[in-house]
C-alpha positions, 0 to 999 in steps of 0.5 A: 484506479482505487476507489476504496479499501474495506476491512472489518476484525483485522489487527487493531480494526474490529468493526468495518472501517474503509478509506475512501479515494473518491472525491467529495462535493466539497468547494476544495480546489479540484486541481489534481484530481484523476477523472475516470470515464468519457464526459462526451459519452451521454449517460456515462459516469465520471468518477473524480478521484483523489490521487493521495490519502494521508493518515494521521493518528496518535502513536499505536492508534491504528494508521499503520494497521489500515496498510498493514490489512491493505497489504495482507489482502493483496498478499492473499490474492498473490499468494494464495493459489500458489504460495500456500501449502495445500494443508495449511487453512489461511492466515489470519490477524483478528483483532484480539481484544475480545473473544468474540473476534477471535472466532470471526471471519475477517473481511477485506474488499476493494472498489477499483474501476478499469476502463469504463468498469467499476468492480467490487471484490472482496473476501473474507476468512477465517484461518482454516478457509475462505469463507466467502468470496465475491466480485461484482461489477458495474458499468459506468456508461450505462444510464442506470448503475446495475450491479452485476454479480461474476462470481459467489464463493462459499466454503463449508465448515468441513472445506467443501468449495462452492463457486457460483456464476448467476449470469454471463459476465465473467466468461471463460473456463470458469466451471473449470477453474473452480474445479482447481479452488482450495478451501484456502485458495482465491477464485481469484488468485486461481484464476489468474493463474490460469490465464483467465482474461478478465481477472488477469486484468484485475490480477494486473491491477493489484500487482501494480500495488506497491506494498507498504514501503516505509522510510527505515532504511536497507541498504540492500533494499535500496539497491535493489528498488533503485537498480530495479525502478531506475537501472534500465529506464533512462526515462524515470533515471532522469526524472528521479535525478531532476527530484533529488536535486530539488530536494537538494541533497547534493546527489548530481547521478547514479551510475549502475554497474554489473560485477561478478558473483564471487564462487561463494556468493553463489553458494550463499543464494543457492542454500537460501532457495533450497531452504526457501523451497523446503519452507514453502513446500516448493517441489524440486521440479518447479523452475528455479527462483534465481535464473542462469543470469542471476547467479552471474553477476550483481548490480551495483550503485554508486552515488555521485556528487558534484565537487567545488572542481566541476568533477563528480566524485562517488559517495558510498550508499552507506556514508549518505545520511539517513534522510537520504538513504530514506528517500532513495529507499521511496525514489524508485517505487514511487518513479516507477509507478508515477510514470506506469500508474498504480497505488503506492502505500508508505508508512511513516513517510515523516520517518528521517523524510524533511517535512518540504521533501515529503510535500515535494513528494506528495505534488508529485502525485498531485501533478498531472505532468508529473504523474502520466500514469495517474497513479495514487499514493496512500501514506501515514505520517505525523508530520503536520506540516502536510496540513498547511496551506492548500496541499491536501484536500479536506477529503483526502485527509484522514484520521485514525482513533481507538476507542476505549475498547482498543478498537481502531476507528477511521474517518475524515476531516470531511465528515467534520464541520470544518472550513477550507480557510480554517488553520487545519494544522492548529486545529488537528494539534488542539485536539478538535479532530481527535486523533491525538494522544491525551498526554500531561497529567501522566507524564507530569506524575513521571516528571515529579518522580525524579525530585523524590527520593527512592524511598519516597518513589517506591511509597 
């Protein structure tokens, strides 16, 4: 489970702001809430915890920058070891607003809990090296919390690695592992590689993240999310269709086929893994990235509606309308972790989404019967609707803001002195929240542009 996300000079973020997935002592409705950790157990800890955050905010304040860094962290941790070429340094998204951050290590770290564990880990880096990288944990049945450190890492200026295990928790061929670490390159990222048992647990974890998915819409990317989430899962097919009929947008199944791949269509996927290979600085050697069986045939998706006949017809992917391709687009990723467990970031779920689908879609995970797996949903939106009645908590509803420096700030409706039975929508729309563009005096200028003649605009 997610517990928090931190992250200091990245994008629009200059100073360190973090979202936080832990549950307040506020008098909110606890219905919803994933408790981690045995209450029977004398001395353990119970940890409550949110299964949604949404993100709200003025257009360009910074919402979607928070995913966009949540999604580059989790990018390092897979891709660094492997994906990275070994000359390279790192990638690196500083904010860019002053110089001093342009010279800055960025910083990017998490809390998560695994069974009765509660680790810290993080990273920070600079674009030619990890400068730090470090992982704590801690045990929550113990009576006392003591922090435990695994591992330390630190990168000279000249790229000279230096990993540091101060006690026995983290077991293994660790000496050796380190031996293999980059100055660009996760301990993390390399250990998993290596098969290392506890941090391939915590690798499992990320890998459970679904990165960033938005509601614009890619025909190929449906298909492939729904032939992947739902093709060969029965189960999630079946609560998926059960979804969209109460969204009531007409689709009664969604029938998968396999099709022969054309001579042409083969040679098409063959030169993108050759150019792909030549980017990445992939040797030939390497296994291939398409498989015998991949290169045979491709799945298709038809969509089927119910006639006025009692017969159902097919409608292609393309004629359905936006707002559908959009939530077909989430349907998959979403089921799947719904029933798996996991984190699931959409960005702009209000995006060609109707403002009761995307509720539906919020109890989902608000649910526990809809959500076995206790999995939990990070979204931006400007959809206000969200705000009514009791489907968020006041802690799981976030704001972002710039500064006059064009610096990103996050914080809570919490952290304000603000009641449960309060109108949250009317307030957050009054501006007593902050979080809103300041608009009128400048677009009235604008407006009373156009009863002027050009001479007089242009004086």
């Amino acid at each position: 489970m997610l517990l928090r996300f931190g992250v200091e000079n990245h994008g629009s973020i200059r100073g360190y702001q973090e979202l936080q997935l832990t549950a307040t002592n506020l008098k909110d409705s606890e219905e919803g809430l994933i408790h981690q950790g045995d209450a029977s157990a004398e001395g353990s800890r119970v940890l409550r915890l949110l299964p949604v955050a949404g993100i709200y905010g003025a257009n360009a304040a910074g919402k979607s920058t928070l995913l966009n860094a949540f999604d580059f962290f989790l990018n390092a941790i897979r891709l660094s070891h492997a994906g990275v070429a070994k000359r390279t340094g790192t990638p690196y998204i500083p904010f860019i607003l002053d110089l001093e951050s342009r010279s800055t290590p960025s910083r990017y770290d998490v809390d998560i809990v695994l069974e009765s564990t509660r680790y810290h880990y993080g990273f920070s880096l600079d674009g030619k090296r990890i400068v730090q990288e470090w992982l704590y944990s801690f045990d929550l049945t113990a009576s006392r919390q003591v922090r435990s450190v695994m591992f330390a890492r630190e990168t000279s200026p000249e790229g000279i690695v230096e990993v540091i295990f101060p006690g026995k928790s983290l077991k293994g061929e660790n000496k050796q592992i380190a031996k293999l670490v980059r100055p660009n390159s996760l301990f993390l990222s390399v250990a998993a590689q290596n098969s290392h048992p506890q941090i391939s647990a915590m690798f499992e974890f990320f890998e459970q993240v679904v990165s960033r998915l938005n509601a614009q819409v890619d025909e190929v990317s449906i298909v492939n999310q729904l032939t992947a989430y739902l093709g060969l899962d029965e189960q999630r097919k079946a609560a998926a269709l059960k979804f969209l009929k109460a969204a009531d947008i007409g689709i009664s199944d969604i029938n998968f086929s396999k099709i022969p791949l054309k001579e042409k269509e083969v040679q098409i996927i063959k030169d993108i893994e050759q150019l792909f290979r030549q980017h990445a600085n992939i040797p030939a050697s390497d296994r291939a990235l398409f498989s015998d069986d991949d290169l045979k045939e491709k799945v298709t998706v038809k969509l089927m509606h119910l006639g006025k006949d009692g017969k159902t017809y097919p409608i292609p992917l393309a004629e359905e309308s936006t707002g559908t391709q959009a939530l077909l687009q989430l349907l998959g990723p979403v089921f799947a972790r719904l029933h798996a467990g996991g984190t699931v970031l959409i960005d702009e779920l209000n995006t060609a989404l109707h403002p009761l689908v995307s509720r539906e879609l919020i109890k989902l995970f608000q649910n526990p019967i809809t959500n076995p797996g206790r999995a939990q949903l990070i979204f931006t939106t400007h959809d206000t609707n969200l705000l009514t009645g009791s489907l968020l908590r006041r802690d799981q509803i976030w704001f972002a803001e710039k500064d006059v420096e064009g610096a990103t700030h996050l914080f809570s409706l919490s952290d304000i002195k603000v009641r449960s039975t309060d109108n949250i929508e009317r307030g957050y729309l009054m501006g007593r929240f902050g979080a809103i563009p300041f608009v009128g005096c400048g677009l009235d200028e604008f407006a009373s542009m156009f009863g002027k003649h050009p001479e007089q605009v242009a004086t």
